[in-house]
N, C-alpha and C positions, 0 to 999 in steps of 0.2 A: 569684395570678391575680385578675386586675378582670373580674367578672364583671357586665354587665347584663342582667338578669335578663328574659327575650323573653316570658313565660306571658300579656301582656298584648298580644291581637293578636289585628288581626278576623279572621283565617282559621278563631278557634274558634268554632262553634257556638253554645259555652257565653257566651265575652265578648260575642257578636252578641248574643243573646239579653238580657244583664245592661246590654248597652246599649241596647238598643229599652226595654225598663223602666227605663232611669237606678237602675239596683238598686245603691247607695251600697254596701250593705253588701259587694255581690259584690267592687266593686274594692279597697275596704277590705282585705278577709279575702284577696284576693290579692298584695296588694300586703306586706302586712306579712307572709305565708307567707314571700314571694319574699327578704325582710331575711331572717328567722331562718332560711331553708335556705341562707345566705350573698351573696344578690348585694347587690354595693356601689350598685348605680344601678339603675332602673328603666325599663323600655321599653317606651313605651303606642304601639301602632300599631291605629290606630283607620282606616284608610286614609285616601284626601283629602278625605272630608265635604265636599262640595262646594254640599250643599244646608243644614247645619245646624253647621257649623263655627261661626261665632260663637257658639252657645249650647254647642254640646259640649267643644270643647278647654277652655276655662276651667274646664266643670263636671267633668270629669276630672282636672283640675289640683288643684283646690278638695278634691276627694274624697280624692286619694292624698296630698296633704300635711297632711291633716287627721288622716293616723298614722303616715306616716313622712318621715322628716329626708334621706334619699338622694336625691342628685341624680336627675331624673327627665331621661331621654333623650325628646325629642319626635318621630317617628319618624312623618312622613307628606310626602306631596308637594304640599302643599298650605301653599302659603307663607303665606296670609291662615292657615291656620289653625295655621303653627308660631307668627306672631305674637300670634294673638292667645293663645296657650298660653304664650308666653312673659313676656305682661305680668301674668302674672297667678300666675308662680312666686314664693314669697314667701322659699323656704327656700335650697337649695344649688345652687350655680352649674350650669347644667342643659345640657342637651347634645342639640344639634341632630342630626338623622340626617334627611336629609344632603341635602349638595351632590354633583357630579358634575361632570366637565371639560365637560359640556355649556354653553355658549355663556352663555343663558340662565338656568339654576339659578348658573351662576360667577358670572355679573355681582352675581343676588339674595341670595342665603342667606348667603354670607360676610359682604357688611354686617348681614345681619339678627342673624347673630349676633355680632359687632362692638358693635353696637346696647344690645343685654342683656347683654354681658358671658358668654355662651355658648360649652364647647366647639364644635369643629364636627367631623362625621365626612364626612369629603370620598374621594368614591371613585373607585378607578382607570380610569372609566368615559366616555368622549367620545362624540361623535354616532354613532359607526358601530359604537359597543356593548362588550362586554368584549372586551378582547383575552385571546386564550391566550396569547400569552405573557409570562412573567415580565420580559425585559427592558422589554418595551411598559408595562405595568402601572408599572413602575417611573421608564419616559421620561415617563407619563402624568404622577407624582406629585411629579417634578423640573420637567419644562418648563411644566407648568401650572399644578397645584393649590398647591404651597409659593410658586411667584411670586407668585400671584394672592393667597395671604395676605401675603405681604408688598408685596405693591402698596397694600394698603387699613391695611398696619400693625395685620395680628393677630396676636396673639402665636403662635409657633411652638407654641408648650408648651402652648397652647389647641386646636395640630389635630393631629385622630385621622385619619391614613391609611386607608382600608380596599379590600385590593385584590380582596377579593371571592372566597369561594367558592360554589362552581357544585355543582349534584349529581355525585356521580360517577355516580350513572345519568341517561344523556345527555350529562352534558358530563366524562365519566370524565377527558380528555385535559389539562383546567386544574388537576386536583386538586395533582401533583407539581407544576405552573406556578406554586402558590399558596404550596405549598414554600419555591419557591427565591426568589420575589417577597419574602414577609416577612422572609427572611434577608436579602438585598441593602437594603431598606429602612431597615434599621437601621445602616445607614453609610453610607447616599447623602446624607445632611445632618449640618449638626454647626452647633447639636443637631440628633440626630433627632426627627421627630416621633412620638408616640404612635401604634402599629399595633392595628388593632382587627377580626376579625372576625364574622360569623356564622355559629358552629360548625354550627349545626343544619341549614343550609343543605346541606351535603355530603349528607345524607340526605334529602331530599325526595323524595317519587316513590318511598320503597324502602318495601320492608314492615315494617307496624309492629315486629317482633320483631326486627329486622334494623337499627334506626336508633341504638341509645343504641351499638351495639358499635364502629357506623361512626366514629359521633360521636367513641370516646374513644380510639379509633385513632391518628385524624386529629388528636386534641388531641396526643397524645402527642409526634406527629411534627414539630408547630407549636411546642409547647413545645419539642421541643429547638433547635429555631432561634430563641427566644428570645420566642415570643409571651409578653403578659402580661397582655393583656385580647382580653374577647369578648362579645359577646352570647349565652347560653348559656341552657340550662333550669338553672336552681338546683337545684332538685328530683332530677334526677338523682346519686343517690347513687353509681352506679359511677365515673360520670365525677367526680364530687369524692374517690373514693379516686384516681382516677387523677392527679389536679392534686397531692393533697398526697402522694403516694409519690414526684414527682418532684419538687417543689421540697424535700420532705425528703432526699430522697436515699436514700428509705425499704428498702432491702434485705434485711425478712425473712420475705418469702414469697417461692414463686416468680411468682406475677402480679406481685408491687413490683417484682423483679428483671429482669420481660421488659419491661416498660413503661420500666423507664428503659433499659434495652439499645435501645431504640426510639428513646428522645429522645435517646441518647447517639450510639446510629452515624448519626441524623438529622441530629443536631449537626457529626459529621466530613464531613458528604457523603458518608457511605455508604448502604447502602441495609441494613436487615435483611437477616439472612443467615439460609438454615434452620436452620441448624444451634445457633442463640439459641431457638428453642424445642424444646420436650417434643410430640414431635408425638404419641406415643401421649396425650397432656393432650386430650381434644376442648374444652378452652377454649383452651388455647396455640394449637391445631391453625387454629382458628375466627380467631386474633388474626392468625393469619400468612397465612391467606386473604383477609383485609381488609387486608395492608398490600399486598399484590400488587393487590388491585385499586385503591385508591388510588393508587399509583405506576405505573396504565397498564399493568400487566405482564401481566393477564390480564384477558378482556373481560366488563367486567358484566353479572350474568345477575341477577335479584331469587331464584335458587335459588344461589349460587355459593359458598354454603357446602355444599353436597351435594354439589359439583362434584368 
């Protein structure tokens, strides 16, 4: 699993903070955490800086390559300031997040990454917003976004799909859509292009104690339909047992063994069955309550492990 690594984003307190003081040392010491608890690329969402983008994207640029060698993903809507982040990468070919079928962003961001020699993360997303469904998401990233990189002659193998997960609390109904979407994706072109989501997104809105279980649920279930990169917390360690019991094929305990019975009947187009867990386990018990509600099956409550 290609994991880039999300711990860098202004929603935290903490990064707001370490960026109102340009405190070097904070994105340092994050950034090279974020390598040794395993992510391969970097993801600085600073949002669109709209008033100090010339001075910040650079000096955040400057700071995390100054210890680590990892492609750095640029991750804002703010095209002055993917560019000027981008002139100023010095190390590994780096990756833009993102474009969208909107009109506008289609025409800019593709050349810009064109331009620098930059992946690009283009998403299943047009002017009238995400579609639920997986076929839509899918029409999105055939009729528009794969043309539009070959209109301008980008390379294929340079774009990352990403058809978007939604919380399941409030938008519970996309979660299986998101399913069946990255499985069709990965034969709706030849080549196909690179699939990429953001895991953590499934769990917004839910409560803290309740988000790493959702998370690694829904990896499991993505994994079996063949994800292989994400925007992810490194740091979570249940979720990185969960990544290498199934690309292991890790079968000896019984969590390795229900996690891959997850990715495995995901994989067949089935759905878990109860009868795959130890329901007297209250961790199995907890696993098989989070795949019903991911799959729509039962309506999400922020208590529905109690349920």
């Amino acid at each position: 699993m290609y994991i880039i690594g999300e711990n860098i984003h202004i929603v935290s307190d903490k990064v707001k903070e370490a960026l109102k003081n340009r405190d070097r040392e904070f994105f340092m010491e994050m950034a090279i955490r974020q390598v040794e608890a395993g992510a391969q690329a970097i993801d600085i969402n600073l949002g669109p800086r709209k008033k100090d983008w010339d001075e910040v994207f650079p000096w955040i640029v400057e700071t995390i390559e100054a210890v680590v060698d990892v492609p750095l993903s640029i991750d804002t809507t703010n095209i002055n300031g993917m560019e000027a982040a981008l002139k100023t990468i010095t190390k590994a070919q780096p990756i833009l997040n993102s474009t969208s079928a909107e009109p506008e962003r289609l025409e800019k961001v593709p050349l810009l990454a064109k331009k620098y020699n930059a992946k690009l993360i283009a998403l299943t997303m047009g002017k009238s917003g995400i579609p639920v469904a997986a076929d839509e998401r899918v029409r999105i990233a055939l009729e528009v976004l794969i043309p539009r990189a070959l209109e301008i002659d980008f390379p294929i193998e340079d774009l990352i799909i990403d058809p978007l997960v939604l919380t399941v609390s409030g938008c519970q109904e996309y979660c299986p859509e998101l399913i069946e979407a990255v499985r069709t994706l990965q034969y709706a072109w030849d080549p196909p292009p690179m699939i990429s989501v953001g895991l953590s997104n499934v769990s917004n809105a839910v409560p803290a104690q309740n988000r790493s279980l959702i998370n690694r649920v829904y990896l499991a279930m993505l994994m079996g339909v063949g994800l292989k990169m994400m925007i992810a917390n490194p740091f979570d360690e249940e979720q990185n047992k969960v990544i290498r019991w199934i690309e292991t094929k890790d079968m000896s305990t019984p969590l390795s063994r229900l996690y891959n019975k997850i990715a495995e009947r995901t994989a067949a187009g089935e759905e878990p069955q109860i009868e795959d867990f130890d329901m007297s386990d209250p961790e199995q018990a907890a696993i098989w309550k989070t795949t019903q509600i991911l799959l729509n099956k039962v309506i999400y409550a922020d208590g529905y492990l109690n349920q």
